[in-house]
N, C-alpha and C positions, 0 to 999 in steps of 0.2 A: 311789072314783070311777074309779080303774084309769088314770090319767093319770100319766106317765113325764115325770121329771124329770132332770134329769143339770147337774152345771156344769162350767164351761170356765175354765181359768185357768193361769197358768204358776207358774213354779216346781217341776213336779213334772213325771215322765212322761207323755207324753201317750196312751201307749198303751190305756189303760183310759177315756178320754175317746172314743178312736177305735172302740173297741168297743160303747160308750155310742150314737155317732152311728147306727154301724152296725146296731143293733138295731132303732134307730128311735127318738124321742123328742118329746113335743110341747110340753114349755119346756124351754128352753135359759136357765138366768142363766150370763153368760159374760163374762168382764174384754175387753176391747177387743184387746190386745195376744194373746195367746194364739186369740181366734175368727178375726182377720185370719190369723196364720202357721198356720191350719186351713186357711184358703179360701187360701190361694198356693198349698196344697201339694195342692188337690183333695178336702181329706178331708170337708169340709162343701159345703152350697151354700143359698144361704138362699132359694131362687125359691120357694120354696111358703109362706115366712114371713108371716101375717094379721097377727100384733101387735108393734109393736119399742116397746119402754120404752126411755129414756135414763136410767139414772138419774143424780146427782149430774155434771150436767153441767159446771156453772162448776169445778166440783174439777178436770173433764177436762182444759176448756179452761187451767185454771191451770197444769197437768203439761202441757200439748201433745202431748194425746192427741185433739185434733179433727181433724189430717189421717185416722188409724184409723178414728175412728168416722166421719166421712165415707164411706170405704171401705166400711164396713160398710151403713150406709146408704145407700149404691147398691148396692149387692146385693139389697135388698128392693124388692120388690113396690112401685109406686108408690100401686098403687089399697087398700092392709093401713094398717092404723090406727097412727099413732106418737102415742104419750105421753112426755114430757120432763117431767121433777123437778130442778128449781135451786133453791139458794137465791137466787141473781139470775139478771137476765136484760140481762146487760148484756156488751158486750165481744164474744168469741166466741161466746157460747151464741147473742146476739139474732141472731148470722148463720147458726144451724142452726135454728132456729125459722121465719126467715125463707123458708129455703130448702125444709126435710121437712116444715111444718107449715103445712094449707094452712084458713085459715077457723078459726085453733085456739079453743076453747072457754079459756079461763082463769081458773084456779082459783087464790087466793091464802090463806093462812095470814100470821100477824106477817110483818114484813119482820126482815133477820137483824138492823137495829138496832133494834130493839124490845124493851126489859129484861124481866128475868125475874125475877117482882116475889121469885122464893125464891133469885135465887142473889147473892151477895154479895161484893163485889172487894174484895182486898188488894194492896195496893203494897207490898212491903217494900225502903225502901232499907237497903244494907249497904257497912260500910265499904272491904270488900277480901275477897279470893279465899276466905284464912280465915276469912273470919266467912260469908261465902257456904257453904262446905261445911259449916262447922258445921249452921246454919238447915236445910238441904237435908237435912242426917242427921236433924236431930229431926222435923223433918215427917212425914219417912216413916216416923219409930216406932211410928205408933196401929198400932190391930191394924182397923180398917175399912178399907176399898179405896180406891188413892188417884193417881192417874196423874199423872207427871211429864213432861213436857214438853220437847226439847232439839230447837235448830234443826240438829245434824249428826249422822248414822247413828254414826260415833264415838265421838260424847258417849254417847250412850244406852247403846252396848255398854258403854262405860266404867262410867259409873253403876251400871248394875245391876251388871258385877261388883266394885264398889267398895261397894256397900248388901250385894251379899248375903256378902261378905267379913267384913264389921262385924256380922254375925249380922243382918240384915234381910233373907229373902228378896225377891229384885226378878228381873223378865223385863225381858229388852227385847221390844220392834215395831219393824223398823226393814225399811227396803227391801230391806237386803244378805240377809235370811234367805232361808232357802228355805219353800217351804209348811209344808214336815212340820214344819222349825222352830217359826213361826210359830201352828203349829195346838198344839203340845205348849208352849209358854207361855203362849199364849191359856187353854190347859186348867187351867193352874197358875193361872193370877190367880182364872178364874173358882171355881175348887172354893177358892180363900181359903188354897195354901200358900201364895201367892206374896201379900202384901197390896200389893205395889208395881210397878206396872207404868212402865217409861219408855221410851215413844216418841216417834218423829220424829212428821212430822204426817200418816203413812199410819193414823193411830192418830185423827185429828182427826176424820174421818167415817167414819159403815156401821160403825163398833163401838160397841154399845153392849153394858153392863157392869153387872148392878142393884147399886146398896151401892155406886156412888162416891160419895166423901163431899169430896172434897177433889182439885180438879185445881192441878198448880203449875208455873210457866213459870220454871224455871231460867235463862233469860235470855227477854226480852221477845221475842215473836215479830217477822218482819220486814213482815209487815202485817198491819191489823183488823180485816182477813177471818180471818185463822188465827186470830188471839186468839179471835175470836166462838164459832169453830168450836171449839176446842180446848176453851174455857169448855164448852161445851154437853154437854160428857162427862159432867157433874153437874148435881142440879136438875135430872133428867128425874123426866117422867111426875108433876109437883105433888111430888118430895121437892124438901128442902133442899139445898142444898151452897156449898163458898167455892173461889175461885179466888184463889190468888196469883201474883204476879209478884214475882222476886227480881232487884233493878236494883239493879248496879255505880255505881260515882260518874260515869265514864264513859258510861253508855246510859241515864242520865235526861232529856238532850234527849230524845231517841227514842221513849222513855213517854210524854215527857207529851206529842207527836206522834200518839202512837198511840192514845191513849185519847181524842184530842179528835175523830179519824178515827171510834172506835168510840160516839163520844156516851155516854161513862161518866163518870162523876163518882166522885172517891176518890178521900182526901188520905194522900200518901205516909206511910210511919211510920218514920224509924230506928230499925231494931232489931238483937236478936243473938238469939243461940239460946234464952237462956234468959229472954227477955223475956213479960212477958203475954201482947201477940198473938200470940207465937208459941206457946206453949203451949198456949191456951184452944182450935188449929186441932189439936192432934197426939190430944186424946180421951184413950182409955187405951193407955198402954204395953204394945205386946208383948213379950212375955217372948225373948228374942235366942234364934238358931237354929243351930247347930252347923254352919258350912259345910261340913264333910265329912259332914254326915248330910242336907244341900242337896243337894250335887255326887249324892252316890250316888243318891238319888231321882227328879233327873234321868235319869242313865245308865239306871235301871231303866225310867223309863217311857218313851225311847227305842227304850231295846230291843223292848220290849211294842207300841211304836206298827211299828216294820220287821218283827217279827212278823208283825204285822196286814196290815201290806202287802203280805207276802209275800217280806219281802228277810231275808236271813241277819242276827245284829245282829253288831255291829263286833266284830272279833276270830274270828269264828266263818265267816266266807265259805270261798272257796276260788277261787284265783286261776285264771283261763281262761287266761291265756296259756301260750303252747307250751313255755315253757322249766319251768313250775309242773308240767304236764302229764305231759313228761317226767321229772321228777322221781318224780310219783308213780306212774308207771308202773315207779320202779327200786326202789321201795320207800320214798322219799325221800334216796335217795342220787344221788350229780352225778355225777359221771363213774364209770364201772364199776370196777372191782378190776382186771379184766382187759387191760384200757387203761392206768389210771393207774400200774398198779404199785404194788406197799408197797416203803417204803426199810430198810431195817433200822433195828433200835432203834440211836436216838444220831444217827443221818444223816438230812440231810432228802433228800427226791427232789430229783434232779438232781444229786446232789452226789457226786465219786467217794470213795470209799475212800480211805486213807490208805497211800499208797505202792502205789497203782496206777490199773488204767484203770476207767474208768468202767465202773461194772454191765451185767450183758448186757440185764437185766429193763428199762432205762430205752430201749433199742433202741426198741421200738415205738412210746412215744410219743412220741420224736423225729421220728419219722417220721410217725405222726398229724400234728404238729403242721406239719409242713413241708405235709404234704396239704394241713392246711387254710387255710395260707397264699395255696394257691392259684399258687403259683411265683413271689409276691411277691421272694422273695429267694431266692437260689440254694442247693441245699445242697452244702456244700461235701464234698470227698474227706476222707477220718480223714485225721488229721494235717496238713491242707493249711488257710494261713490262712485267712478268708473274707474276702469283696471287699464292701467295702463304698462 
């Protein structure tokens, strides 16, 4: 159809974005945050924009990303068509509906409490931290695809490198990455080296994953919109799937809070790792994964992805600054022969002779040295103390 597509998003250079615009393009999908510091800086301008889609709008308003897209929406056209996709429409959203949406036509699907007659809730309560980590290790053992869940960026980093340490490959999703990150553990879940993926709840929407079988809330999320959302990972598209929550002695008010918020029914179970419930969820065990033969498959396809992008990979650049420069302009040598001087074998430079004066060959760069002092300190007459 010859229609030119490009997206917009941070995390990575925006250079190739800029050259994108430049070309010309007639859809833009673009993250809120990254299109706004386009338009401050001139590189975009949306006056000839016909269509703006909102998508996942209440996720926006929930991040307090609605002052941006406000932004963004006065920049378009008033009389160009907006479409907005919520799951609710309550809070902030019903005040940008209210405002860019004029006469809106309204289209509804389930509301987000409305069960999903394939997917099925686990509660496991657990007596303490130890028997929490155990449960969490055996979960992630099957070899089908499986998303864990953790309410801080932290947690997640930690998890995955704590599962793929134990021979379980695991990625995180988490905010702190960067794109390229992101994109190259995305890559690893999906091709199935990686059977376990743990993230915060940038993971909760706009990823879908086919072959998850099992999502699991390391600690109960902090409201029954994430739970709903994070659930939804699995049980897409009519498969089956089970969701668990693993609640401390501690955060069972909270649960059973949460779940009356979310209109779920499920009766807690105390368990331990090797309990029925929790086995009947782990499927078949994969065979454990040699963390150094992880680690290295990473690095390789790092390298493969800076490749691709046109950057040197790690180890392999070459430094721009001026001091690199000159260097390799002496062949990689620092200061010249002719300047530094050689001391003779057994003496270091600067240092005189035994039962005499000091070398003649050190003369110069004594005097270098005072040049480049700059007259900082005086050079004093041979023999005469210096004034300090």
């Amino acid at each position: 159809m010859g229609i030119r597509v490009t997206t917009i998003f941070g995390g990575v250079s925006q250079k190739r974005q800029e050259d994108a615009l430049q070309r010309g393009v007639d859809i833009v999908v673009a993250a809120p945050g990254r299109l706004d510091d386009l338009m401050r800086q001139g590189v975009v301008s949306l006056d000839s924009v016909e269509i703006t889609v909102l998508d996942e709008a209440d996720h926006m308003a929930d991040m307090g990303f609605l002052p941006v897209v406000t932004r963004i929406l006065n920049a378009t056209p008033k009389r160009g068509q907006r479409l907005l996709f919520s799951a609710t429409l309550d809070g902030g959203v019903d005040g940008v509906v209210k405002k860019y949406l004029h006469s809106p036509v309204l289209h509804s699907v389930d509301s987000a409490e409305s069960p999903v007659p394939q997917l099925t809730h686990h509660v496991f309560d657990v007596a303490g931290k130890a028997e929490k980590d155990a449960v969490i290790e055996a979960l992630a053992s099957g070899t089908d695809r499986r998303i864990f869940f953790t309410r801080m960026k932290h947690q997640a980093k930690k998890l995955a490198k704590q599962l793929t340490a134990r021979g379980i490959p695991a990625v995180e999703l988490q905010g702190n990455l960067s794109q390229n990150a992101r994109d190259r553990n995305l890559a690893e879940f999906v091709s199935g080296e990686a059977k376990v993926l743990v993230a915060t709840d940038v993971a909760a929407r706009g990823v879908h994953v086919d072959g998850v079988t099992l999502v699991v809330h390391i600690d109960p999320p902090v409201e029954h919109k994430a739970y709903l959302h994070r659930s939804g990972r699995t049980a897409r598209a009519g498969n089956e799937g089970d969701v668990v929550t693993i609640v401390l002695p501690e955060q069972r008010g909270e649960m059973k809070q949460l779940l009356r918020a979310a209109k779920i029914r499920v009766t807690p179970q105390q368990v331990t790792a090797t309990d029925r419930a929790v086995v009947s969820l782990i499927g078949d065990v994969a065979d454990r994964v040699d963390p150094k033969v992880t680690e290295r498959k990473r690095a390789e396809a790092q390298a493969a992805q800076q490749r691709a992008n046109g950057q040197a990979p790690a180890g392999q650049g070459k430094s721009q600054g001026a001091n690199a420069k000159r260097k390799r302009s002496r062949g990689g040598r620092g200061r010249s022969n002719a300047t530094q001087g050689a001391a003779p074998q057994g003496q270091r430079g600067g240092q005189a002779p035994r039962g005499g004066q000091a070398a003649d060959h050190q003369q110069p760069r004594t005097q270098q040295q005072g040049q480049r002092r700059g007259g900082r300190r005086a050079q004093s007459p041979a023999g005469a103390p210096r004034q300090r």
